[in-house]
N, C-alpha and C positions, 0 to 999 in steps of 0.2 A: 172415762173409764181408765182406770189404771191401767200397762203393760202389764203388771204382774196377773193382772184378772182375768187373762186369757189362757194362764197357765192352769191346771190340775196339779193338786200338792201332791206328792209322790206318797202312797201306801205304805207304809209299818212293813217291816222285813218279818214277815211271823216264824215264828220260831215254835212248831209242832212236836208237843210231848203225848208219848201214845203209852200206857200201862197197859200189859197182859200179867192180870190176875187171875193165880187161881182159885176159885171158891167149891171145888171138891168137897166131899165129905170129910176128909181126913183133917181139912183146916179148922176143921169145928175142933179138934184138941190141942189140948194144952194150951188153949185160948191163944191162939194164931188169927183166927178171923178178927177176933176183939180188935190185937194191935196193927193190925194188917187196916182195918178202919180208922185207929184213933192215927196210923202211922200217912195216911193218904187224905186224913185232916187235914194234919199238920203242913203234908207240901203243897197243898193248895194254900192254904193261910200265907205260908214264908212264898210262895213264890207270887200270889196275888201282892203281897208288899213288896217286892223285889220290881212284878210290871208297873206298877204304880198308875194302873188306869189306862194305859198304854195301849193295851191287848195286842203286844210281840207274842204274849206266851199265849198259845193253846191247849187243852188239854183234853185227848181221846183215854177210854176207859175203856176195855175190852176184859170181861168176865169170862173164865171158861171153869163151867161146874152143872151140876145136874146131867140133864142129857143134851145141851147146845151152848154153844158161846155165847155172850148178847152182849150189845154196844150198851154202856150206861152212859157215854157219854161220846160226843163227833166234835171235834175239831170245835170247840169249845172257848170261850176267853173267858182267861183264868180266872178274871175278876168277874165274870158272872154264876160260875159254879155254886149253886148249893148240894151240898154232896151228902145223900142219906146211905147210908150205913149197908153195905154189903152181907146177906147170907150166906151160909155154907152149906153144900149136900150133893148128895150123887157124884157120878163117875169125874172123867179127867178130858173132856175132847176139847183137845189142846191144839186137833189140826182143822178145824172149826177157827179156832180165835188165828191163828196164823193169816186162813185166808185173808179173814175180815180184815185183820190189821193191813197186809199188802194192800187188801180193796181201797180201806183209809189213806194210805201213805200215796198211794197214784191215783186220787184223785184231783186230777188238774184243776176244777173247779172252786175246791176249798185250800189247796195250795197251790198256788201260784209259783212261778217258777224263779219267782228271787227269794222264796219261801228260804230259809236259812232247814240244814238238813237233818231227818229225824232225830228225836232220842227215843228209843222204843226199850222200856223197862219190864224184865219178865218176870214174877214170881212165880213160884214153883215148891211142892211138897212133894210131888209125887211124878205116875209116868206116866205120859199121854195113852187114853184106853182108845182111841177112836183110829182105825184102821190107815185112816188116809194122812196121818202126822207128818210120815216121812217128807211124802210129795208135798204136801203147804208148807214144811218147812223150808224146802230145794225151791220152792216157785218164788217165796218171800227174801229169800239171802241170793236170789239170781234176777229180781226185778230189778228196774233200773232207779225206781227210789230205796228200795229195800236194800240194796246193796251198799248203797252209800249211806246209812243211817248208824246213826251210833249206837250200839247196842250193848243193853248190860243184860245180866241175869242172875237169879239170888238162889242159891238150893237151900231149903229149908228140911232140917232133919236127914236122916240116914236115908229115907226111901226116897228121896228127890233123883230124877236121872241126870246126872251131871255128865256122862259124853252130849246128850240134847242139851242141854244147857250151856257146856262148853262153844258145841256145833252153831246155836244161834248167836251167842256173843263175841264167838271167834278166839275168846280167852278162855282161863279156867273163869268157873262162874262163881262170886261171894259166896260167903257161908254164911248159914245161920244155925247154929246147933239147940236154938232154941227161940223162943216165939218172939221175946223181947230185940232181938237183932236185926229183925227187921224193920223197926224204925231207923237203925243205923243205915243199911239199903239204901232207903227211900231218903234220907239224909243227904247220901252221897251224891244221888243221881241228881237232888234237887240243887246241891251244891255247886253241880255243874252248869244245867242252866240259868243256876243263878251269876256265874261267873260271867257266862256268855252275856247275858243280857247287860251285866252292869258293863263288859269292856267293851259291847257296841256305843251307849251312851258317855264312857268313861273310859279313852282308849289305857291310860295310866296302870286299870285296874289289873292288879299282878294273880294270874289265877292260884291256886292253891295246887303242889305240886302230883297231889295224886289222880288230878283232873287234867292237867294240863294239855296230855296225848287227846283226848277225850276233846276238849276245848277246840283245838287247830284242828281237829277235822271238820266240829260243825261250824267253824268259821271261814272253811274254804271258797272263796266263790265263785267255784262251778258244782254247786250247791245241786241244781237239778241241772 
């Protein structure tokens, strides 16, 4: 028996992407849901070629529409996604997907603690209706994964609430002044983890400079 057959090869540094979408009723106009699907296609597709079988990349989906959030998707590898198509309708409890997302993100069991650090992506048209937003949004940006995770957020249209939006991303939050911009969004965020990924296997690779703050943080490693 070989020495080396005594060793266990060391695990995939995964690298956990979490979407909070929102599928309200209001997404159903001006075809927002449409491209808000064909746009979360698309970063599965670019970021399944980017892991290359790998499965660094994971990907949670978190819904908040009707009357409760629901997980469409847990800590996921990217290359196993088949992804059908999101509805739109009812209210906005947006402090429903908050929790769940926190619950996702500290779970020690599905990330491991050389886990490389969230990106958690919010869409948004509207204002969270469901009473307890405040506090799962203070429990989620004061956890000790949630804290350190990278956070973006998109306001879509005028009625999107952009101090919540600012508040979870820490920045002002992207704009979308129309349906079609949200594939740019989801473009960006994918651009990021796809930087990350290639300059763990590729230290060379020079990120793109509007990700790069973005990049050094989820490369940090004191990750958890």
């Amino acid at each position: 028996m070989s020495l080396l057959d005594s060793y266990a090869p060391v695990a995939a540094r995964t690298l956990p992407v979490v979407l909070l979408l929102d599928t309200s009723g209001s997404m159903r106009e001006d075809g927002k849901i449409e491209v808000l699907n064909d746009s979360v296609t698309e970063m599965i597709e670019e970021l399944t070629e980017v892991d290359a079988g790998h499965g660094y990349i994971t990907l949670s989906i978190i819904t908040f529409g009707g009357s409760s959030a629901e997980i469409v998707l847990a800590h996921t590898p990217i290359g196993d996604i088949e992804f059908s198509s999101l509805r739109a309708g009812g209210r906005t409890p947006l402090g429903e997907a908050f929790r769940i997302a926190r619950q996702l993100v500290e779970d020690r069991n599905a990330l491991p603690s050389r886990s490389y650090r969230p990106t958690i992506a919010l869409v948004s048209d509207g204002i969270p209706t469901d009473r307890e937003w405040r506090k799962e949004l203070e429990a989620l940006l004061t956890s000790e994964r949630g804290a350190k995770s990278t956070r973006f957020a998109l306001a879509i249209g005028a009625d999107a609430d952009r101090e919540m939006l600012a508040t979870f991303s820490g920045d002002r939050p992207h704009e979308a002044s129309e349906a079609a911009e949200i594939r740019n969004f989801l473009r960006f965020v994918t651009t990021t983890v796809s930087q990350l990924t290639l300059s763990a296997s590729e230290p060379d690779v020079a990120p793109d400079e509007d990700s790069a703050d973005s990049l050094r943080r989820l490369q940090s490693d004191d990750a958890f």
